[in-house]
Structure formats: structure tokens, C-alpha cells
Phi, psi and omega in degrees: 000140179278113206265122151308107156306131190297187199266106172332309190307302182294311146311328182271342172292330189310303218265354162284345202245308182295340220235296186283329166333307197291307206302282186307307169357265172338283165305346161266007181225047168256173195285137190255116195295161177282145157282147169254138179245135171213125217059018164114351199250121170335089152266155178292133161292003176257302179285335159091341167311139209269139187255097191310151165329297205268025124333263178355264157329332185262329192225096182277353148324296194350124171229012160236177177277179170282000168264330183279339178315321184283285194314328167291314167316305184302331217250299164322307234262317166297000160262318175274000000 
């Protein structure tokens, strides 16, 4: 009997569906940061710069602006 070699396609899919699993994994279970406030008002945590309303508002999480935010990813994404 002739053993089938799986489907080039059906490996890659497996292992692209197993590869986005670990990925969202990972993001819920990074550690969740404090926001910093000075004077009561949201600052970035890298630059110390007021974290605009509407900033705020789309992502209320937030604890950097969207230049230190990119730059924290980018910096991140290249350690894993």
C-alpha cells in the first residue's frame, strides 16, 4: 500500500492557524500596563507627552502616543 503525503496547502494551512493561536495567545496574556497620569491628565509613557483625546477615546487603554506606540512594537515585535 502506498502511504499519501499530506497536501502542501493543508500544511501550511495547519501551521498558519497554529502560528495565529500562539499569536493572539501571547497578546492576552501580555501584562497590562498602568497608565501614567501627571497632574491628573494621560501621558505617554515613553515621552512623557499628553496622549491626545481622541487617542483616548478609539483605544482607552492606551498608555503611549501612537509614535512611541509604533516604535514600542516595532522594537517588541523584533525581540520575538
Amino acid at each position: 500500500m502506498t502511504e499519501r503525503l499530506p497536501d502542501p496547502s493543508d500544511v501550511a494551512s495547519a501551521v498558519e492557524e497554529k502560528q495565529r493561536e500562539l499569536s493572539i495567545q501571547a497578546h492576552l496574556n501580555r501584562p497590562i500596563e498602568t497608565p501614567l497620569k501627571i497632574d491628573g491628565v494621560r501621558v505617554c509613557k515613553s515621552c512623557e507627552e499628553i496622549i491626545p483625546h481622541e487617542r483616548l477615546q478609539a483605544l482607552p487603554l492606551s498608555v503611549r502616543c501612537v509614535y512611541c506606540q509604533n516604535d514600542f512594537d516595532n522594537l517588541n515585535m523584533h525581540k520575538a
